[in-house]
Each structure stands twice: as structure tokens, then as C-alpha cells.
C-alpha positions as CSV (number, residue, x, y, z in Angstrom):
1,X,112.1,94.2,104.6
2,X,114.6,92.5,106.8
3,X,113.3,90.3,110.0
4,X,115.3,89.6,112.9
5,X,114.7,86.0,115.0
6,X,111.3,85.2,116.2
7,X,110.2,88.6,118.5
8,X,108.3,88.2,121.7
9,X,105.2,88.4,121.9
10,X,105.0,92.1,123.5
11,X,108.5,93.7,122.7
12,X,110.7,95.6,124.7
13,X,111.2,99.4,124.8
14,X,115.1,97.8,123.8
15,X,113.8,94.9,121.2
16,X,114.6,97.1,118.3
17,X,118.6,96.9,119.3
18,X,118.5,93.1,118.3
19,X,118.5,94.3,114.5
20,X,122.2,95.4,113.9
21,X,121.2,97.9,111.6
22,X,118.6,100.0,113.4
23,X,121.1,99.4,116.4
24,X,124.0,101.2,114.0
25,X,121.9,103.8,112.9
26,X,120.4,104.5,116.2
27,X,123.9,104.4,118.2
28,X,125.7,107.0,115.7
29,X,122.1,109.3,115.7
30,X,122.6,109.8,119.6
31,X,126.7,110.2,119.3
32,X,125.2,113.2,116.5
33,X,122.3,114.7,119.2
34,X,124.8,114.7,121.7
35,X,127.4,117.6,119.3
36,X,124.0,119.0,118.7
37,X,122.7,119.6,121.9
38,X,126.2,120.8,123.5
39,X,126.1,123.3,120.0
40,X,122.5,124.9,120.9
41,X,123.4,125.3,124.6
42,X,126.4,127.8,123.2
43,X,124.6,129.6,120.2
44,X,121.4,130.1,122.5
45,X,123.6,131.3,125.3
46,X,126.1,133.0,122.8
47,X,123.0,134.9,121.4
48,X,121.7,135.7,125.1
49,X,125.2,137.4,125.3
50,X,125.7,139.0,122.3
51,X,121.9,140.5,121.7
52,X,119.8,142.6,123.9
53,X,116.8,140.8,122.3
54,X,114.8,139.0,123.8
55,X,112.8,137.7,120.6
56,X,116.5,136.8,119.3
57,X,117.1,134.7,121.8
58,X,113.8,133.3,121.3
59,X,114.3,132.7,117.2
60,X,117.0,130.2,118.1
61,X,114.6,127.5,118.5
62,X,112.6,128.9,115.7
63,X,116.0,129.1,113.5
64,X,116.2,125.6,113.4
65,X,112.5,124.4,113.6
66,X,111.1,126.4,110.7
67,X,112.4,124.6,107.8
68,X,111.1,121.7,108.5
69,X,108.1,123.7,108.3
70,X,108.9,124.7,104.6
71,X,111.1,121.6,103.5
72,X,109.8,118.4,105.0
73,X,106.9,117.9,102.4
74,X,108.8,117.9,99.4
75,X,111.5,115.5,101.3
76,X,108.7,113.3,102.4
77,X,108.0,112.8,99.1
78,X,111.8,112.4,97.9
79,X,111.7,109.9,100.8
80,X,108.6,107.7,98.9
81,X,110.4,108.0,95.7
82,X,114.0,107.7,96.2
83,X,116.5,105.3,98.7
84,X,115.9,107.0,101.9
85,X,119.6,106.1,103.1
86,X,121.2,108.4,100.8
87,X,118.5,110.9,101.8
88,X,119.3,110.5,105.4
89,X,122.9,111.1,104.0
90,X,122.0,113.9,102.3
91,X,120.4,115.4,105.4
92,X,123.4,114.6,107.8
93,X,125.6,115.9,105.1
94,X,123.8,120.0,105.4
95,X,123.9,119.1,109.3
96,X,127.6,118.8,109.4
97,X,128.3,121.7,106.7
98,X,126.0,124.4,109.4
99,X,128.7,122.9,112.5
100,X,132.0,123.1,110.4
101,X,130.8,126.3,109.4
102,X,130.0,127.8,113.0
103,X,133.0,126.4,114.2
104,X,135.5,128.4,111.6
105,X,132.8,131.6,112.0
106,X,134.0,131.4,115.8
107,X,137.1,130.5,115.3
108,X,137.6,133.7,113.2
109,X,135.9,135.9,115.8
110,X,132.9,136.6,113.6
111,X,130.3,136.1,115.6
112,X,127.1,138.3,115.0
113,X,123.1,137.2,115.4
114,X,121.9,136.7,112.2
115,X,124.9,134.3,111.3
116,X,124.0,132.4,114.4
117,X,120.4,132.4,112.9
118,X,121.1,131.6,109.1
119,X,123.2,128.4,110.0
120,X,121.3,127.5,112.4
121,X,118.2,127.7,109.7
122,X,121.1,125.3,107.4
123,X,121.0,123.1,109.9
124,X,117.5,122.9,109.9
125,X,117.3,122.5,106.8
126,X,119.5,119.0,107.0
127,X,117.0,117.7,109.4
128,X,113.9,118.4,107.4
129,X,115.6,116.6,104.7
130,X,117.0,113.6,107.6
131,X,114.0,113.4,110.1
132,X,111.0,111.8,107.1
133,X,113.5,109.0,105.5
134,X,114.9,108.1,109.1
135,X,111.5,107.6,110.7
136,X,109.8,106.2,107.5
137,X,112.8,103.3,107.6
138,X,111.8,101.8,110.7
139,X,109.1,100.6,109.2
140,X,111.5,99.3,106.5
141,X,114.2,97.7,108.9
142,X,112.2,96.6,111.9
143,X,109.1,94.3,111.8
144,X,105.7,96.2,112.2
145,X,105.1,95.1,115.8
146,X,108.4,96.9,116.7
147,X,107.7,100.3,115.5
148,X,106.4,101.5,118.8
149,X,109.1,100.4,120.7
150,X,111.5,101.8,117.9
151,X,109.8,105.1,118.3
152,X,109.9,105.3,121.7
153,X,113.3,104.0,121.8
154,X,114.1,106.9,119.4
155,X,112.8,109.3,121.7
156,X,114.5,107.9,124.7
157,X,117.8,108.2,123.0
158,X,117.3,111.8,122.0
159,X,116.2,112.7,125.5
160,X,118.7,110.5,127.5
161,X,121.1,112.7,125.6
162,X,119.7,115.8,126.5
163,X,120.0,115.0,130.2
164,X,124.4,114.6,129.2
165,X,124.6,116.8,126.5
166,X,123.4,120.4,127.7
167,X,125.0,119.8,130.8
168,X,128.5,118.7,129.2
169,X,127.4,121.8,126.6
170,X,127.1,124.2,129.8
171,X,130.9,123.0,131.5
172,X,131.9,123.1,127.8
173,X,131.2,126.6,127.6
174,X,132.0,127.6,131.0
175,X,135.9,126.5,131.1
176,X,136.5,126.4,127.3
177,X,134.5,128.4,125.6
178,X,132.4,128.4,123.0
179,X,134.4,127.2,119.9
180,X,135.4,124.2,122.0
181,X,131.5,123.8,121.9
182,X,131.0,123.8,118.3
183,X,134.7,121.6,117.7
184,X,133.0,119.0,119.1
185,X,129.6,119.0,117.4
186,X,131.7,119.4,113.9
187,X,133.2,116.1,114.8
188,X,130.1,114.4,116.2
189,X,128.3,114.9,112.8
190,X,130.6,111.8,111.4
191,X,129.1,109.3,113.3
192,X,126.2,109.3,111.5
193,X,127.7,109.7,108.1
194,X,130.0,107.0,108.7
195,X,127.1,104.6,109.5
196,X,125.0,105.2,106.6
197,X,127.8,104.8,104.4
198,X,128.3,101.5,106.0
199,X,124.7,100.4,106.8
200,X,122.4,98.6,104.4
201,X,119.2,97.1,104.4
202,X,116.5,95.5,101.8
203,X,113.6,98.0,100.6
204,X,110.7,96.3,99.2
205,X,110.7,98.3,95.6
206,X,107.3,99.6,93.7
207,X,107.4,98.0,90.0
208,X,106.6,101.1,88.9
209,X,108.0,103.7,87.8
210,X,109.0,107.2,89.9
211,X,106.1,110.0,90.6
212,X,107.0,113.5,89.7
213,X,107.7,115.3,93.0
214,X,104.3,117.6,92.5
215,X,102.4,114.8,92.0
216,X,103.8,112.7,94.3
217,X,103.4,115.9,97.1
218,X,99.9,116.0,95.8
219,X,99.2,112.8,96.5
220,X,100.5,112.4,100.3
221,X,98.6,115.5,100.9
222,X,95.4,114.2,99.4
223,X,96.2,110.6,101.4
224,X,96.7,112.8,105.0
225,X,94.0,115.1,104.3
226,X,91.0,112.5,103.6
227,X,92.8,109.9,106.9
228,X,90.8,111.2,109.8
229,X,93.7,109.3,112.1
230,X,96.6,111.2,110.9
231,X,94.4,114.7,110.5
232,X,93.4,114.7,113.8
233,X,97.0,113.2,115.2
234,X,98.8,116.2,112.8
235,X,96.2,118.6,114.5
236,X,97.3,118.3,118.2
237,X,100.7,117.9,117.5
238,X,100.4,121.4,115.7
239,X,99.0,122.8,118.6
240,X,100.8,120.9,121.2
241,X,104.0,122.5,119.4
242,X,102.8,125.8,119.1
243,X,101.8,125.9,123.3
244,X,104.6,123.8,124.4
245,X,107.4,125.0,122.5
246,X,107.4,127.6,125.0
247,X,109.3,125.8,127.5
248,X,112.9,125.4,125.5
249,X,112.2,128.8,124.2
250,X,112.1,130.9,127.3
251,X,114.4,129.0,128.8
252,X,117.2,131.1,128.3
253,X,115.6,133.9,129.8
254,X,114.2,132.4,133.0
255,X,118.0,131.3,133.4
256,X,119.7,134.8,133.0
257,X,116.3,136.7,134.3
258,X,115.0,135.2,137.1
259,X,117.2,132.5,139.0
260,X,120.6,135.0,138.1
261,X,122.2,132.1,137.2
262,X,124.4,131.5,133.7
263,X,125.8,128.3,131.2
264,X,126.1,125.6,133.7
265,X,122.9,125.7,135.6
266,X,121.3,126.2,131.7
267,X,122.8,122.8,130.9
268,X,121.7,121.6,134.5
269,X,118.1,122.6,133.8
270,X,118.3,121.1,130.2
271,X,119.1,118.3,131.6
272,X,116.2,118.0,134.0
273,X,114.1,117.9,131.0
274,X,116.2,115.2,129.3
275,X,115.5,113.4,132.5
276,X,112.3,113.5,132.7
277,X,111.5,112.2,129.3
278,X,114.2,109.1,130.2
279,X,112.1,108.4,132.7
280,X,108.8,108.6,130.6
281,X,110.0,106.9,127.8
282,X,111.2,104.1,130.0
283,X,107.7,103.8,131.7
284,X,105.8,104.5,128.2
285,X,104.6,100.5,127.8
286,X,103.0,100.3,131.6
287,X,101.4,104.0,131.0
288,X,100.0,102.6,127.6
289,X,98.5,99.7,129.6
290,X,97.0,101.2,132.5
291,X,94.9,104.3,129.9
292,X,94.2,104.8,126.8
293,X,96.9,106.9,124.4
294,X,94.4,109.6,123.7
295,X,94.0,110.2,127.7
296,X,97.7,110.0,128.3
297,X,98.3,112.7,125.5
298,X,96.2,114.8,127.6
299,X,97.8,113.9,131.1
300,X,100.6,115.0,129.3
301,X,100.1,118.2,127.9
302,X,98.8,119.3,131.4
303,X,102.0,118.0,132.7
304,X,103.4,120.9,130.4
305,X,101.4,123.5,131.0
306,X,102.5,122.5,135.0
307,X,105.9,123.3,133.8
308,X,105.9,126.6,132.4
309,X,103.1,127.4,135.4
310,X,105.9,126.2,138.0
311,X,108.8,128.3,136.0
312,X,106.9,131.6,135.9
313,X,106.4,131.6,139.5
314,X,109.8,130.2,141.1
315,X,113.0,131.7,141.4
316,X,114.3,128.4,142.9
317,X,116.9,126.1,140.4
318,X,115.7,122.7,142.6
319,X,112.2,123.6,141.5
320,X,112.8,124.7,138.0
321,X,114.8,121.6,137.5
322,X,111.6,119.4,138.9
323,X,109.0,121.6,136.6
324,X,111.6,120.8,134.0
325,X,111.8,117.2,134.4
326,X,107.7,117.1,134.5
327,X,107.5,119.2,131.0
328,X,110.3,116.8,129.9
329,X,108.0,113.5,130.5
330,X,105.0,115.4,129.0
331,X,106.9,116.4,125.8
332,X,108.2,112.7,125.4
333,X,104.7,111.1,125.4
334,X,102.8,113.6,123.6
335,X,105.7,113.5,120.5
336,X,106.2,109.3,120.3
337,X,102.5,108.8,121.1
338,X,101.4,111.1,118.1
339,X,104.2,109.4,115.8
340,X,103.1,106.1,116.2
341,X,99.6,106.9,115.4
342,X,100.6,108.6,112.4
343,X,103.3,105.7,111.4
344,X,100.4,103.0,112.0
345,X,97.8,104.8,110.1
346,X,99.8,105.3,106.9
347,X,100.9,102.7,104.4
348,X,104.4,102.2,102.9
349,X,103.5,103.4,99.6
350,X,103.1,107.1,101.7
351,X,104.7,107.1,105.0
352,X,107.3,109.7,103.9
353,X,104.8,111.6,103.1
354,X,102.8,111.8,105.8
355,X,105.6,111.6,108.0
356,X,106.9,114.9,106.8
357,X,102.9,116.5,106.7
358,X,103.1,115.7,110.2
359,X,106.6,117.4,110.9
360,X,106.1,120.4,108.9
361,X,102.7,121.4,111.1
362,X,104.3,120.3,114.0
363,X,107.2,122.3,113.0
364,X,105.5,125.2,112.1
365,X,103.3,125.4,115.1
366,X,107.1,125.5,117.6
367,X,108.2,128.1,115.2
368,X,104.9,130.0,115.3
369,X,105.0,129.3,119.1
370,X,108.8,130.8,119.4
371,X,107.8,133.6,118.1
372,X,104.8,134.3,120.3
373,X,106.0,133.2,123.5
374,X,109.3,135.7,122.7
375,X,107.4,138.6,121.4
376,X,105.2,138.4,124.8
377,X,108.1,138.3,126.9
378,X,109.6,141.1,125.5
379,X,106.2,143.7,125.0
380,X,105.0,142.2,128.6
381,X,106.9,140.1,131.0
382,X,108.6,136.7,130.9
383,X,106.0,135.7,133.7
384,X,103.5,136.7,131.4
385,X,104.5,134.6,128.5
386,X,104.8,131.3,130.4
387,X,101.0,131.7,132.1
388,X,99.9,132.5,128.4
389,X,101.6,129.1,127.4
390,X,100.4,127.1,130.2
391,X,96.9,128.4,129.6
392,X,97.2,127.3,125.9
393,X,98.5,123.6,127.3
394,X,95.2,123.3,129.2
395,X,93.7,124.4,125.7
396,X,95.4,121.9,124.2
397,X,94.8,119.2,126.6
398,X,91.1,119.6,126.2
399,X,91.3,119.1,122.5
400,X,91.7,115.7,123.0
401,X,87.5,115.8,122.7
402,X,87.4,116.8,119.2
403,X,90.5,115.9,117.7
404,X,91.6,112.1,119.5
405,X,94.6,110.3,119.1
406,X,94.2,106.3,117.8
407,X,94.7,103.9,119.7
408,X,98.0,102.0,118.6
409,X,96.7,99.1,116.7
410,X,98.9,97.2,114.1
411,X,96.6,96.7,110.9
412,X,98.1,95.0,108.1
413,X,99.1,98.1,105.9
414,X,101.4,96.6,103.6
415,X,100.4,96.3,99.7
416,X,98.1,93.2,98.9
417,X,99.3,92.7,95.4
418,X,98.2,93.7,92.2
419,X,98.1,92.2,88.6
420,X,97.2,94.6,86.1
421,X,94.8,93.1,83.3
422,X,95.2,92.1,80.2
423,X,94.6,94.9,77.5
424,X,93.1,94.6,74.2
425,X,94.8,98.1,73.2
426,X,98.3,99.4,73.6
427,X,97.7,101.8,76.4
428,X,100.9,104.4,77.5
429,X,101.5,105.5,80.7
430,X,100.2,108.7,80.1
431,X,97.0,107.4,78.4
432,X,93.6,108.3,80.2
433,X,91.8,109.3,81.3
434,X,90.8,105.9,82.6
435,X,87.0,105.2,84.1
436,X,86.4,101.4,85.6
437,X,83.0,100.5,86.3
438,X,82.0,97.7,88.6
439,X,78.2,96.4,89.2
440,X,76.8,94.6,91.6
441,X,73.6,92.8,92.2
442,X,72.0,93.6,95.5
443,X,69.3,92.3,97.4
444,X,66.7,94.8,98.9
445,X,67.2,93.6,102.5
446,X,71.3,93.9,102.0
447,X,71.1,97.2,100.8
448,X,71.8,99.3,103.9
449,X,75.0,97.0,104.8
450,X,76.1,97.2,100.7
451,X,76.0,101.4,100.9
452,X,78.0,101.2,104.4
453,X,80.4,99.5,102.8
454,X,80.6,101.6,99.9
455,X,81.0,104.7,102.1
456,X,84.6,102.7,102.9
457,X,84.8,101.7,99.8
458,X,84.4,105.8,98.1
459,X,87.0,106.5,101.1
460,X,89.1,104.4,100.9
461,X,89.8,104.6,96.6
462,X,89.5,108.1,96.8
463,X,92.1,108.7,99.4
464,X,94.2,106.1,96.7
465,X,93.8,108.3,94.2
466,X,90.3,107.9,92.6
467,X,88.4,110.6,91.0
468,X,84.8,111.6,90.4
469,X,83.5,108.4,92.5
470,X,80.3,107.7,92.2
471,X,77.4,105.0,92.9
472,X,74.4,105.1,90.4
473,X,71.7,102.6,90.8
474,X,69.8,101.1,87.7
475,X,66.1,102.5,87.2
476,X,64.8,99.6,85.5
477,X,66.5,97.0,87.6
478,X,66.8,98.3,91.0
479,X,68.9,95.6,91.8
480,X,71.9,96.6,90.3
481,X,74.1,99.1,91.4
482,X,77.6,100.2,89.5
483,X,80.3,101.9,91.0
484,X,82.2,104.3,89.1
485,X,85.7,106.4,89.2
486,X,88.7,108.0,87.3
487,X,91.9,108.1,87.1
488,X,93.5,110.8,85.2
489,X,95.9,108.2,83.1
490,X,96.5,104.6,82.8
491,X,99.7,104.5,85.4
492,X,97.2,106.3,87.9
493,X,95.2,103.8,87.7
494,X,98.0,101.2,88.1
495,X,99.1,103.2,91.1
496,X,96.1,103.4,92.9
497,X,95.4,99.6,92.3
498,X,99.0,99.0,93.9
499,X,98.4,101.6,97.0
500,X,95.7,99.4,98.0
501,X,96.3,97.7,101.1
502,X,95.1,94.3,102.8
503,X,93.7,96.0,104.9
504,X,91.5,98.2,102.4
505,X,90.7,95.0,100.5
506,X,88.8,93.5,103.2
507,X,86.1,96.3,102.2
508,X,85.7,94.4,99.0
509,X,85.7,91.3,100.4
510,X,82.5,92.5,102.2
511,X,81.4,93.7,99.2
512,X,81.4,90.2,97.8
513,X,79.5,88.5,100.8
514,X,76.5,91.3,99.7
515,X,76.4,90.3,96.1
516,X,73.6,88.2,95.3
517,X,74.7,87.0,91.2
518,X,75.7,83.8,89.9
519,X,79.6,85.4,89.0
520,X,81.6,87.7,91.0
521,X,81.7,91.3,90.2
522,X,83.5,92.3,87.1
523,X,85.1,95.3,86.4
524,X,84.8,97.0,82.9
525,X,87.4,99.8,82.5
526,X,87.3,102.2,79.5
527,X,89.5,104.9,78.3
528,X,87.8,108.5,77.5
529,X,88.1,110.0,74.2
530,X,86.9,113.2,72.2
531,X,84.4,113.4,69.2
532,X,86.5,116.1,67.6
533,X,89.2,113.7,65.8
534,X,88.0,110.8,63.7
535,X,90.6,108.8,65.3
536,X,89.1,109.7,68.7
537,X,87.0,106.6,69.3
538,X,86.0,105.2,72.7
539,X,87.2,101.9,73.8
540,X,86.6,99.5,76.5
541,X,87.7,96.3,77.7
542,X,87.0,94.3,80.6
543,X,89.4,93.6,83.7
544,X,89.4,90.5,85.8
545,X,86.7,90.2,88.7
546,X,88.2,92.6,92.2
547,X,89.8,90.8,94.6
């Protein structure tokens, strides 16, 4: 991981810029939003043009959100297991094949709404394979204390952008016309490729060797699933994006329907937004210090649902660009506050992963929520659509009860170490299945503070990869208690032992202060084996005492 000079004590929103490759990277991502943003001003308006559908127009959004819905789990876990520069690559590589390709379409004067559609789902497609790797190598890059202000600063940049760039995209389309539009988005898709090709930086490598993808996907899953942090965090942003999503969706439509207005006061309004979320991102530190993140999450989805309130009931642009610039500082804090609580809560072994868990619901839920919010405007009334989706914000917003979002707090996350004993048998990688057994001698007045620790304990080696975890205690001396698990082959086992972070081995530090005999726990590990072949015989050997 590559350190910069000695940080402040309490970084900067702009701290991440002193490292010259998160400050390359970063630079040539907003040159590539800004193509991007002037390209979905034209194909949203070019569909609003060329298709009486409402619920087309609406599928634009959805176009390019649902594959990360379908694609960003299996490119988490290419993310874990391969150099996540050539998968950002990779992923800027399909972006710029969906531009030059809608640029030549239009060019040709094939235009039709299912093209517009398709290539917008291709360049979807690049992003769920771009957005996992790129947000999972901040942590590589940039020291641990500067992820939030990397995050943040991501966000800025995206939505500083989209205060120029549907406003350029709206003159762009006005006086030169669509293909103009998508010209320039084919050409801002180099910057990024030109930087990664450039830009390097030092990956701390696992010494072992490559999961298979199902297994690997398997084992992110089984990680976010049993982390109440990122469940509850992947929750609200599923439901944030399925309520809020509304806003950028019926956009379009409150443009052309009620203010009568066309491509420039679009890009105006877009702008707004973008505004609004420069202004949030740039205020994000004092917010975070004045209330807690969960509670701003909330202020902010209400701040949404005041949005799409305000834009079904005003036929006013000053006032839709206001509403806009309200939903635009909503959206900003909701999205880097729930990405920093995920990024915290995961360690490096799986961040890819549960990175791209986290997008794919997200994902899903503003694809889901296109659809929706379109289908209601079209069956009912535009007006009708955005009360809906305000309603549902408020819905949201109350969620915050049941499903909170940490506080950000940097834990130490990274792996502690491992040194795999000494073997009295030739053991493959593939031999197993594996059972280690630990026992502990436990006085009767510790016993309520041992079993609390081994509820962390069960947690946090099952969430690792244990299996069948168990605590028996002995009948005919109470005092001894032996934990038990298994791992389905020998380089499990090695895996889950190098997954385990500092932080998770200050539970068996705990553990330690409880035990009551002369030598430290010792852990005995066997390998299972059949009676139905004579050479199936069971064999044990014992580890060196957990650390």
C-alpha cells in the first residue's frame, strides 16, 4: 500500500489529491463523467423525441443501472482475485466501445429506442465491471484515515461535473445536435484509459493462491450477509435507490410536460442537482460533526422526498432548479455516507466483494425504482408518480430505526499475519475436510464473560469461512470447554486463518485473559476420513497455541 508524507491529523475533503496516483486517476474519471453526462442529456432527450413512451424515457436510467445489478458481484469478486487496474481498464474499455458505437449509430441516421437502450445497457455493463476495483483501490492507494475524504471527494467530483456537464450537454444539443454530443463523450472515454495505462501503484499480494470465482462469490456473500454493518448499510441504500431514483427518472418529463421547456433548461436543471451535491459534499466534514451519520442519512432522504414533493407541484424552472439542488445535496450524502460504512466495515481480503453486493442492490433498487416511478406516470399522472416517491423517501427516512448506518470509525481491518503450522502429513490443497479443536479452562465466575466472547468469536470465524461451529463443554470436568469448526479443505482453512483481521484477533486475546491453565490454549486440528477404504485412517496433529 503506498503512503504519502505524514497526513494531518483530520484530513481534508482535498487531502487525497497529495497522492499523484489517486490525483491521476481521479482527474481523468471526471474528464470521463463529464462525456458521460453531456451523452445521457442527448439519448434521454433523443428518446423523449423519438418515443411516445413515457416508461422509455424512463428505462434510460434503468438502461444503464441494471447491470450493475446483474454484473457487479461476479466483478467484485474478479476485483479480490485479480489486479484491479486492468479491471478498471477492462471496464473503461466496454464504456468507450457503447460511445464510439452511438456515435457512428448517429452518425449513420440509425437512431431507434431499443439501440439507445442496448448500448446504453453495454455501457452499464463497463461500469459494473469499473465501479468495485475503482472504489476497492482507495483503500489500496490512499492510507485508511483518507478513505472518507477520498469518497467524498469522489462524489464531489462526479457531482461538480454534473452541475457543467448536462448544461454544456443541453447547448451541445441545442446548436449542434446530438452526434456532436456523443463525439465528444467517444473522445472523453481516453482520459481514463490513458491513465491507467500510465498509473501504478503497490498491492499488498495474498500468498495464496486464486479462489475460483463461485467460491470466491460465495464467500463475499457469506462475509456481507453475516456483517450486520454492511446488511443494514446495503439495505437503505437499496431502498433509498429504489424511492430516490425517481428524481433523474422523471426528469425528462417534468421538463417537456409541465414547465414546456426543452434541452437547455434540462441541462440547467441537471445542473441544479450537480450543484447541490457540490455544495453538500464540500460541507460533508462539518455536517459529520455537528450529528451523527445515521441522522444525517435521514435528513437527507427527507431532503429528497422535498424534491420530488416540490417538482410535482411547480410549474416554475427557479423553483425546480432549487428542489433540484435540495435532492442533489440529499443524494450526495446518503450515497458517500453509505459507502464509507460499507468500505470501513469490510476487510481487504473482501472489499471487492462487498463493494459490488452493495452496488448491485443499490443498483437494482434505481432500476426497480425506474421502472415504477415510469409505469405510474404513464397509467396515472406524472404528479402522481413523484408524491408516490416522495412518500416512499419519508418511508425510507424512517428506516433509519431498524436498519442504521455506522458510525465512521477506522478499526484496524487489515490482515494480522498468519503462519501456517507445521504438519506431520503431506496435506494438498484440496485435502479436508479439516476440523481444529481448541480447549479452554474456565473458571465458574468467568464463564458469562468467556461465552460473550465466544458469541464474537462463532461470528466472527464463521463470517471467515468456518463451518459447523460449535462449543461443547466437558461433563466430567466442567471446567473445560473446546471450541470446534470446519473447513471444507486444507487451503480453507489457510484462508480463513489469513482473512482474520487485527481487529478480530483481539476477541482471542480476550479469550486468553479468561483462561485459567498453566499453558495457553492449543489448538489440535485433524483431517476427517472414511471407514470404507483401509487406507482411510484419521489423523491429527497439533497446531501452535492462537494468537
Amino acid at each position: 500500500m503506498q503512503h504519502e508524507n505524514p497526513r494531518p491529523a483530520v484530513p481534508t475533503t482535498l487531502a487525497p489529491l497529495r497522492n499523484p496516483a489517486f490525483r491521476s486517476i481521479w482527474t481523468a474519471t471526471q474528464i470521463s463523467s463529464l462525456g458521460w453526462l453531456v451523452q445521457t442529456v442527448a439519448i434521454s432527450w433523443l428518446m423523449a423525441t423519438i418515443s411516445a413512451s413515457d416508461l422509455m424515457v424512463a428505462l434510460v436510467q434503468a438502461a444503464s443501472t441494471l447491470p450493475v445489478f446483474f454484473l457487479s458481484i461476479l466483478a467484485g469478486a474478479i476485483a479480490d482475485n485479480f489486479s484491479r487496474r486492468r479491471v478498471m481498464f477492462a471496464g473503461h474499455c466496454l464504456i468507450a466501445l457503447a460511445s464510439t458505437t452511438l456515435m457512428i449509430s448517429v452518425g449513420l441516421g440509425f437512431v431507434d429506442p431499443w439501440l439507445l437502450l442496448g448500448l446504453g445497457f453495454l455501457a452499464g455493463c463497463g461500469f459494473a465491471v469499473n465501479d468495485p476495483a475503482w472504489h476497492a483501490s482507495v483503500g489500496d492507494i490512499l492510507h485508511k484515515r483518507d478513505i472518507p475524504a477520498a469518497v467524498t471527494l469522489m462524489s464531489v467530483g462526479y457531482n461538480t461535473v454534473r452541475s457543467i456537464g448536462p448544461a454544456l450537454g443541453g447547448v451541445i444539443l441545442a446548436f449542434f445536435g446530438p452526434l456532436a454530443a456523443f463525439a465528444l463523450a467517444a473522445l472523453s472515454d481516453l482520459a481514463p484509459l490513458g491513465a491507467l495505462w500510465r498509473t501504478k501503484w503497490k498491492v499488498r499480494t495474498s500468498p495464496l493462491p486464486r479462489e475460483r470465482m463461485m467460491t470466491a462469490i460465495h464467500d463475499g456473500v457469506r462475509f456481507t450477509a453475516m456483517s450486520l454493518e454492511i446488511r443494514a448499510a446495503t439495505a437503505r441504500a437499496a431502498l433509498f435507490g429504489l424511492a430516490s431514483i425517481s428524481i433523474l427518472a422523471l426528469l425528462p418529463l417534468v421538463v417537456r410536460d409541465q414547465l414546456k421547456s426543452g434541452p437547455i433548461v434540462y441541462g440547467i436543471l441537471l445542473a441544479g442537482f450537480g450543484m447541490g451535491a457540490f455544495i453538500a459534499g464540500m460541507s460533508n466534514g462539518f455536517l459529520r460533526r455537528i450529528t451523527s451519520q445515521n441522522r444525517l442519512v435521514a435528513f437527507a432522504s427527507v431532503a429528497c422526498a422535498a424534491c420530488c414533493l416540490s417538482l410535482a407541484l411547480t410549474s416554475s424552472v427557479p423553483v425546480a432548479a432549487i428542489a433540484l439542488s435540495l435532492g442533489g445535496a440529499g443524494w450526495l450524502i446518503t450515497w458517500t455516507g453509505i459507502d464509507v460504512s460499507v468500505q470501513l466495515a469490510s476487510p481487504r481480503w473482501v472489499v471487492g466483494r462487498t463493494l459490488s453486493i452493495y452496488y448491485a442492490l443499490s443498483a437494482g433498487g434505481m432500476a426497480a425504482g425506474s421502472w415504477i416511478w415510469g409505469t405510474v406516470a404513464q397509467n396515472y399522472s406524472l404528479t402522481s408518480a413523484l408524491e408516490g416517491a416522495a412518500g416512499a423517501l419519508l418511508l425510507v427516512a424512517a428506516a433509519g430505526i431498524v436498519l442504521p448506518v455506522r458510525p465512521w470509525e477506522e478499526t484496524d481491518q487489515e490482515s494480522s499475519g498468519f503462519h501456517p503450522p507445521e504438519l506431520a502429513l503431506d496435506l494438498k490443497p484440496r485435502s479436508g475436510p479439516i476440523v481444529a479443536k481448541t480447549e479452554y479452562s474456565i473458571s465458574e465466575e468467568n464463564i458469562e464473560a468467556f461465552l460473550s466472547c465466544m458469541r464474537a468469536r462463532r461470528h466472527v470465524q464463521s463470517r471467515a469461512g468456518a463451518r459447523n461451529w460449535t462449543l461443547q463443554r466437558n461433563l466430567q470436568t466442567p471446567s473445560l470447554w473446546t471450541e470446534t469448526f470446519r473447513t471444507p479443505t486444507w487451503m480453507d482453512f489457510l484462508r480463513l486463518n489469513h482473512r482474520l483481521t487485527a481487529a478480530d484477533k483481539e476477541v482471542g486475546q480476550h479469550l486468553l485473559a479468561l483462561h485459567d491453565g498453566e499453558l495457553a490454549p492449543h489448538t489440535e486440528l485433524s483431517i476427517e476420513r472414511t471407514t470404507e477404504a483401509a487406507r482411510s485412517r484419521a489423523s491429527t496433529f497439533v497446531s501452535r497455541p492462537p494468537r
